[in-house]
Backbone as a chain_set.jsonl record, in Angstrom:
{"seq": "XXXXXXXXXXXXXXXXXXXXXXXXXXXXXXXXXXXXXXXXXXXXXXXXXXXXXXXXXXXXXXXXXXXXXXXXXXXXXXXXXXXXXXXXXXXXXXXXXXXXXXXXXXXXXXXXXXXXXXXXXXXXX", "coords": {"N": [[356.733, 174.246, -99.589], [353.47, 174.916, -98.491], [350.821, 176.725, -97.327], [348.751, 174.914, -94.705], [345.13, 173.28, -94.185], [345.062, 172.763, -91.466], [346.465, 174.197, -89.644], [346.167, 176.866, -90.455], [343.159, 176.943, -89.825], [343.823, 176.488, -86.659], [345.495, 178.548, -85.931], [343.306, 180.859, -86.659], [341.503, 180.235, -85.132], [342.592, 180.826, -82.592], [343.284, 183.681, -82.398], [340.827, 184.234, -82.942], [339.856, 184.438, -80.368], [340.909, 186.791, -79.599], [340.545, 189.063, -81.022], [338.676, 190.296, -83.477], [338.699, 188.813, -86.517], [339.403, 187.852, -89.736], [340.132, 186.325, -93.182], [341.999, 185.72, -96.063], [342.868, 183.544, -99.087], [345.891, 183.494, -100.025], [348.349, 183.225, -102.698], [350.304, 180.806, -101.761], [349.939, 181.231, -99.183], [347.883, 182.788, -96.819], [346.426, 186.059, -96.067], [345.923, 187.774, -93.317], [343.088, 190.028, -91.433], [341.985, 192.629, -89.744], [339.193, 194.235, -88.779], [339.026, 195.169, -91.912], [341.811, 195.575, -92.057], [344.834, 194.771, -93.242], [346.972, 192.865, -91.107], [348.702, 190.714, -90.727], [350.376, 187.479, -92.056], [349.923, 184.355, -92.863], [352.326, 182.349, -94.154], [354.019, 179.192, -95.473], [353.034, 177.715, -93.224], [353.795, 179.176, -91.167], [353.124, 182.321, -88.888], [353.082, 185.832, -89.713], [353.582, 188.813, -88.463], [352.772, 192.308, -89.252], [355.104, 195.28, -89.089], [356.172, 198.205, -88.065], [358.581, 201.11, -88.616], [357.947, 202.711, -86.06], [357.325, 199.905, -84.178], [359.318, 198.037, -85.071], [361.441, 197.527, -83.301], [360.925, 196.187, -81.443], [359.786, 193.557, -82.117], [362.061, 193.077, -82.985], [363.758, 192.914, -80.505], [362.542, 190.872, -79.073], [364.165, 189.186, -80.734], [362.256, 187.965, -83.088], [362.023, 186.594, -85.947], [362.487, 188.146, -89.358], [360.217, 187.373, -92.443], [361.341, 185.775, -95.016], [361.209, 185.729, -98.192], [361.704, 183.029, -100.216], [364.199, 183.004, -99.367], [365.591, 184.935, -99.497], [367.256, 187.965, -99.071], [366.097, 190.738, -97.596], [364.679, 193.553, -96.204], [362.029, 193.049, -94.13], [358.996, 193.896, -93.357], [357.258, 191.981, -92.189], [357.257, 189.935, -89.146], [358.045, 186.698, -87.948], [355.78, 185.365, -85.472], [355.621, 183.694, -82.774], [354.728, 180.495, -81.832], [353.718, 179.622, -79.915], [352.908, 181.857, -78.74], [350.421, 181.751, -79.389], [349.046, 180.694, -77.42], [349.013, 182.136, -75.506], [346.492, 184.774, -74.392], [346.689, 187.082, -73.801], [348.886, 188.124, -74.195], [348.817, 187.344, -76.908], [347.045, 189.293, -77.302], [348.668, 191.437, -77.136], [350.472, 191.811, -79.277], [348.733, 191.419, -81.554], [347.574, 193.732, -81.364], [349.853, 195.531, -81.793], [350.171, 195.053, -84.124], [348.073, 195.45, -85.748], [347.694, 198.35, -85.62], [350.376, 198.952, -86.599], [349.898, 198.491, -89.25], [347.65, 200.502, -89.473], [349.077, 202.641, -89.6], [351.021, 202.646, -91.737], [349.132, 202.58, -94.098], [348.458, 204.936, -96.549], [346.09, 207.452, -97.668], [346.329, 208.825, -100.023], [347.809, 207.094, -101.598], [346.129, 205.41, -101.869], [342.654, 205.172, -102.381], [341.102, 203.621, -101.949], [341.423, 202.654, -99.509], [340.134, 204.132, -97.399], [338.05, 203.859, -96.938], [337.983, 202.252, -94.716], [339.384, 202.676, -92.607], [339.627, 203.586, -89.519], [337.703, 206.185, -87.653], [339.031, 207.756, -86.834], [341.867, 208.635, -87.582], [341.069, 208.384, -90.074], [342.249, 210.63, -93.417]], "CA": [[355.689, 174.002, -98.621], [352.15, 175.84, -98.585], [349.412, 176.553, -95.817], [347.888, 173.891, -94.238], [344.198, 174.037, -93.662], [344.949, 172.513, -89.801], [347.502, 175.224, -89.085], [345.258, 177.923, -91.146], [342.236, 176.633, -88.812], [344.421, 176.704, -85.411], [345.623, 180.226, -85.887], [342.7, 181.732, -86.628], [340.573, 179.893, -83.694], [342.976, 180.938, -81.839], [343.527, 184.87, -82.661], [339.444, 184.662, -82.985], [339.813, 184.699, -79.147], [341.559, 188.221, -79.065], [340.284, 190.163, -82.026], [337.492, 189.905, -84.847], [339.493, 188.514, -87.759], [339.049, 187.171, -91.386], [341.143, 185.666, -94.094], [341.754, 185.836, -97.317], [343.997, 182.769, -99.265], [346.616, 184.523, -101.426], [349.469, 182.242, -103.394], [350.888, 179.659, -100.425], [349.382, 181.81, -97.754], [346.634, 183.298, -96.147], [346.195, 187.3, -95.25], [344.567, 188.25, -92.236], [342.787, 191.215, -91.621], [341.145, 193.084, -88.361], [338.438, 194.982, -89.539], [339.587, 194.944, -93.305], [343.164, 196.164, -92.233], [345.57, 193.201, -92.919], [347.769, 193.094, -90.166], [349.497, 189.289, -90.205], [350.375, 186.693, -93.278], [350.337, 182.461, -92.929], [353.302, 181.732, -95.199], [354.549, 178.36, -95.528], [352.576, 177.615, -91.83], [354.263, 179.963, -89.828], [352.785, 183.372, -88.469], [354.211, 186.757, -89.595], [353.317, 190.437, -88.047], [353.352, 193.712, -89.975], [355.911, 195.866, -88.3], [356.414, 199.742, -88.968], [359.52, 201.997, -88.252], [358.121, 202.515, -84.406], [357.431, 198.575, -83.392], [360.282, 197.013, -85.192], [362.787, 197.307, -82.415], [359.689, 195.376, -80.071], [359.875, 192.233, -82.381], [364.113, 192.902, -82.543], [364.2, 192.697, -79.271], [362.393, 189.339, -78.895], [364.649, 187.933, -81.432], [361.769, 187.221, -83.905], [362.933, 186.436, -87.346], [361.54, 188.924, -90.263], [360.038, 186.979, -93.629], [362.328, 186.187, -96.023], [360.716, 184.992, -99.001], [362.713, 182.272, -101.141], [365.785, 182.368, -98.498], [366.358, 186.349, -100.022], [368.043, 188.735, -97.666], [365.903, 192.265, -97.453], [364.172, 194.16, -95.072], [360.545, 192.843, -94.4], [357.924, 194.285, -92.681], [356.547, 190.965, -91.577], [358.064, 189.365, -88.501], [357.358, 185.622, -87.497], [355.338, 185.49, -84.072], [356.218, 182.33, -82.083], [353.431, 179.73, -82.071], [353.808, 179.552, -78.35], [351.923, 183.067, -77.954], [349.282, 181.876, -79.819], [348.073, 180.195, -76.499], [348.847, 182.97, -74.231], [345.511, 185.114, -74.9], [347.071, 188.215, -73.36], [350.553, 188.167, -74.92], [348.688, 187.606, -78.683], [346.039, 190.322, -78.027], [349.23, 192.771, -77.27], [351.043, 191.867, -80.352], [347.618, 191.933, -82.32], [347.455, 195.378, -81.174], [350.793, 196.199, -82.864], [350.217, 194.809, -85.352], [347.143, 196.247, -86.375], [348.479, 199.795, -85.22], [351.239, 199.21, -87.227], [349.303, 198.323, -90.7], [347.02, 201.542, -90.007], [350.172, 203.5, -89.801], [351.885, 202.224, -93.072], [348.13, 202.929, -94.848], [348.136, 206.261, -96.946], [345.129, 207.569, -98.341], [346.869, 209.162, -100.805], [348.477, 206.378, -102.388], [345.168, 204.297, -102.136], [341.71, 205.871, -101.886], [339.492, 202.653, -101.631], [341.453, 202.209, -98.073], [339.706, 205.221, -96.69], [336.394, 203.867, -96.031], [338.023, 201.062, -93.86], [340.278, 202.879, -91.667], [338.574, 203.766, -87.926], [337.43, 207.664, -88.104], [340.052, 208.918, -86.187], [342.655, 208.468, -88.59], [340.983, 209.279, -91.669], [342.492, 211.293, -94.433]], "C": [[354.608, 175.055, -98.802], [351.561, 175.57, -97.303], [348.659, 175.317, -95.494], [346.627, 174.686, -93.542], [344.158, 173.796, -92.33], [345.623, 173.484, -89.261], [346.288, 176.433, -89.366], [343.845, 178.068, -89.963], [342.586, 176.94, -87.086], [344.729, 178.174, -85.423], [344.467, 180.933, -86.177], [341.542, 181.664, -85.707], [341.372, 180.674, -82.446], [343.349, 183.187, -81.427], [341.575, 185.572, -82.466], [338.845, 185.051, -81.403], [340.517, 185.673, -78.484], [340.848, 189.261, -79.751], [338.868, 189.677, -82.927], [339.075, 190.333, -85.872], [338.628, 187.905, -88.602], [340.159, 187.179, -92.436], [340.84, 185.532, -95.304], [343.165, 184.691, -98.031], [344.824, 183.736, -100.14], [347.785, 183.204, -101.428], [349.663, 181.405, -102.388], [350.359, 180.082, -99.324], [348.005, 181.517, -97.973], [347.277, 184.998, -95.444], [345.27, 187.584, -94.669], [344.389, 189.117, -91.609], [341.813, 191.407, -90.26], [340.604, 193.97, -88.927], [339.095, 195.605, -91.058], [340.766, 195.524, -92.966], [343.843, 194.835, -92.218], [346.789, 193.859, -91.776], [349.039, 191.454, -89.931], [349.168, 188.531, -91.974], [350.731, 185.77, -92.478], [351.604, 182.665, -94.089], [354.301, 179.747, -94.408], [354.158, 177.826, -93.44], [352.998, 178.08, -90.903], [353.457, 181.541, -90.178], [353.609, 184.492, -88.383], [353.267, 187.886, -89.174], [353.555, 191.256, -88.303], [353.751, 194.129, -88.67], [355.462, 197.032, -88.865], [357.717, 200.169, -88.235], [359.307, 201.752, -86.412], [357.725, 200.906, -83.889], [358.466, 197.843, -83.859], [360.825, 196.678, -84.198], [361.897, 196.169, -81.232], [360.018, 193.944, -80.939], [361.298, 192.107, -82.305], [364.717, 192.311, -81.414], [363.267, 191.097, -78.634], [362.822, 188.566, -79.571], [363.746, 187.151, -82.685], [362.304, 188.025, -85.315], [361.929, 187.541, -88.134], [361.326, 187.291, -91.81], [360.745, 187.484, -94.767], [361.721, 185.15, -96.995], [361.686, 184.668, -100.147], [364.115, 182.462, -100.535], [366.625, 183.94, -99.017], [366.247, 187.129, -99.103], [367.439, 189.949, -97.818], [364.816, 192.361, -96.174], [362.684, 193.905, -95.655], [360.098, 193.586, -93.237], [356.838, 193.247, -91.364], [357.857, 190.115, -91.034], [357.433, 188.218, -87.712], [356.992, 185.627, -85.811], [355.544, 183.703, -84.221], [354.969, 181.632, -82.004], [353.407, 179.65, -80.538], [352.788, 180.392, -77.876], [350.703, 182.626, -78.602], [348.144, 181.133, -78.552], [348.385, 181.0, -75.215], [348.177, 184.094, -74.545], [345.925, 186.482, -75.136], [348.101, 189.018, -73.927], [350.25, 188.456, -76.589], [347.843, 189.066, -78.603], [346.987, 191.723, -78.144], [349.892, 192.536, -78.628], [349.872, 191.918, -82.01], [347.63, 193.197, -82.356], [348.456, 196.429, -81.81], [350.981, 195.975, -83.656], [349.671, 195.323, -86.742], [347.324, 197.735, -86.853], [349.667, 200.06, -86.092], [351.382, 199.138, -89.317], [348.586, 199.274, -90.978], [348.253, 202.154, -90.418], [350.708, 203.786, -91.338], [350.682, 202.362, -94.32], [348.25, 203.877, -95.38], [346.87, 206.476, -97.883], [345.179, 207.55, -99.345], [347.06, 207.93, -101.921], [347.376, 204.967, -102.387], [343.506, 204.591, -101.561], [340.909, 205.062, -101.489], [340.26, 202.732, -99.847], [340.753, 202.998, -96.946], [338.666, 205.129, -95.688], [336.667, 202.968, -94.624], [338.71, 201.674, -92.717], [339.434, 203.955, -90.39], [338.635, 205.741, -88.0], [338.494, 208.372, -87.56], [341.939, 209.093, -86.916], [342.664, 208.85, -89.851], [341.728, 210.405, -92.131], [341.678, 212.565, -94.641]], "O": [[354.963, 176.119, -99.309], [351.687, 174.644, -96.501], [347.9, 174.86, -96.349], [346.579, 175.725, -92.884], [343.32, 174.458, -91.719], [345.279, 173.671, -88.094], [345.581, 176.813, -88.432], [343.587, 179.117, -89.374], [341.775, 177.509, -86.355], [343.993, 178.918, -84.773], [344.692, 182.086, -85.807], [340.769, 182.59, -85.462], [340.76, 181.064, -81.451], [343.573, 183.698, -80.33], [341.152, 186.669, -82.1], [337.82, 185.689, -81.162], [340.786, 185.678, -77.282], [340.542, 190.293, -79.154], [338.267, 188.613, -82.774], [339.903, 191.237, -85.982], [337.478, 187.517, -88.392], [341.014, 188.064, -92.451], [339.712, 185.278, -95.725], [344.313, 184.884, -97.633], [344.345, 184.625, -100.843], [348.031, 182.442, -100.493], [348.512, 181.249, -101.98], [350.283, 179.282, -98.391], [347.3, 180.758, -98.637], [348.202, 185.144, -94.645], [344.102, 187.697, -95.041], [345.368, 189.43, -90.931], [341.061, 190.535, -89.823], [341.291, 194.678, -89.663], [339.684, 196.684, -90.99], [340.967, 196.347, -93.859], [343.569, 193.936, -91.423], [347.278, 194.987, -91.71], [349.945, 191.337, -89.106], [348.279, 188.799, -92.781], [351.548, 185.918, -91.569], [351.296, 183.464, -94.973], [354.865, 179.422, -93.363], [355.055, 177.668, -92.611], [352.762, 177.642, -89.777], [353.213, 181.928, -91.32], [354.532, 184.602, -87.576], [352.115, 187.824, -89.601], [354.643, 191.617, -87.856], [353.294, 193.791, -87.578], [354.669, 197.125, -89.801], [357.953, 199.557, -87.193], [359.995, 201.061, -85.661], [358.019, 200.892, -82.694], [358.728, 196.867, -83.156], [360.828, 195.469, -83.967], [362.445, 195.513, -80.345], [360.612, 193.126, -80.238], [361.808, 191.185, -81.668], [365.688, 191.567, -81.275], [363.695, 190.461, -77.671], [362.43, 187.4, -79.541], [364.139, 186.117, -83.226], [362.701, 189.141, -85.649], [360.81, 187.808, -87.695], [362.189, 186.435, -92.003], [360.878, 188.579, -95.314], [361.694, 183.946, -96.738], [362.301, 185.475, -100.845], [365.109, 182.099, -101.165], [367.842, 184.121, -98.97], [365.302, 187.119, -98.315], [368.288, 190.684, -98.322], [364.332, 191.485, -95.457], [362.177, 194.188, -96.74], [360.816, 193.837, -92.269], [356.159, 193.502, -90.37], [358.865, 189.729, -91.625], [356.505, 188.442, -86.935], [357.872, 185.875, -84.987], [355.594, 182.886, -85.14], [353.998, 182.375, -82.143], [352.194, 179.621, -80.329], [351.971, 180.102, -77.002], [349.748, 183.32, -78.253], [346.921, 181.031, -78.638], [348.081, 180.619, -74.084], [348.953, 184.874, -75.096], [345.726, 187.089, -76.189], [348.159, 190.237, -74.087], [350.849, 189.214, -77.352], [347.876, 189.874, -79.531], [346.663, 192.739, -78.759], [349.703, 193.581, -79.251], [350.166, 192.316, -83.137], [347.7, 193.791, -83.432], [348.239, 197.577, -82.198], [351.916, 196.473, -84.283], [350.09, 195.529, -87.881], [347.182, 198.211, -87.979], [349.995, 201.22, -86.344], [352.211, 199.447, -90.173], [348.408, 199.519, -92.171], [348.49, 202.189, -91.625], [350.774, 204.867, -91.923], [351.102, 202.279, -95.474], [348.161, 204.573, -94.369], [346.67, 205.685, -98.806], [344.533, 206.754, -100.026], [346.449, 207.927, -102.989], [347.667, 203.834, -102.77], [343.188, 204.251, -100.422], [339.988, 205.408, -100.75], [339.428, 202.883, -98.952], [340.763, 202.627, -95.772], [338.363, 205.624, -94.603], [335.885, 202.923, -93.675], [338.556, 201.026, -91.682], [338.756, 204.952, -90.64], [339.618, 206.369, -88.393], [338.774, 209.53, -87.869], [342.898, 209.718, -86.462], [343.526, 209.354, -90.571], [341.924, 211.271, -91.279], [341.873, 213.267, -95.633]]}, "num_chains": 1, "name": "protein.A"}
């Protein structure tokens, strides 16, 4: 299965009403990015959410699944958000928020200098 552009279109009308987003297609997906930080992947029409070390236990504890690409068993980073929140405005803009928060986090300058210019001044390197 691959992205649909009606799903692709619904999620991002719908996220466009919490955050400033933009998308980029990559292989079967779509990565999508809050001010150039990606923070969320489309795969196969479902909605996943970068995690880090401190928010995992927040998606754990709602039971959402992590991305397991090709049915293989390791530890992802990206954890499927429920299509449900995508119409409760309040509920997506908090999990936007950790999401985002959790993609600066996992950024190092170090290990990637173009990301520097993008990341909000108070963070910088």
């Amino acid at each position: 299965m691959s992205l649909s552009n009606r799903y692709l279109d619904h999620v991002i009308a719908r996220l466009s009403r919490v955050a400033e987003v933009a998308y980029r297609r990559i292989f079967n997906g779509a990565a999508i990015y809050h001010h150039g930080v990606q923070f969320a992947l489309i795969v196969n029409d479902r909605l996943y959410f970068r995690a880090d070390d401190c928010s995992r236990p927040l998606y754990q504890q709602q039971a959402m699944q992590t991305l397991q690409p090709r049915g293989v068993a390791l530890q992802s980073d990206f954890y499927h958000l429920p299509d449900h929140l995508l119409d409760e405005p309040n509920e997506l803009r908090h999990w936007v928020r950790i999401a985002v928060d959790a993609s600066i986090a996992t950024y190092s300058a170090d290990e990637d200098s173009n990301i520097v210019s993008l990341l909000p001044r108070r963070v910088r390197a």
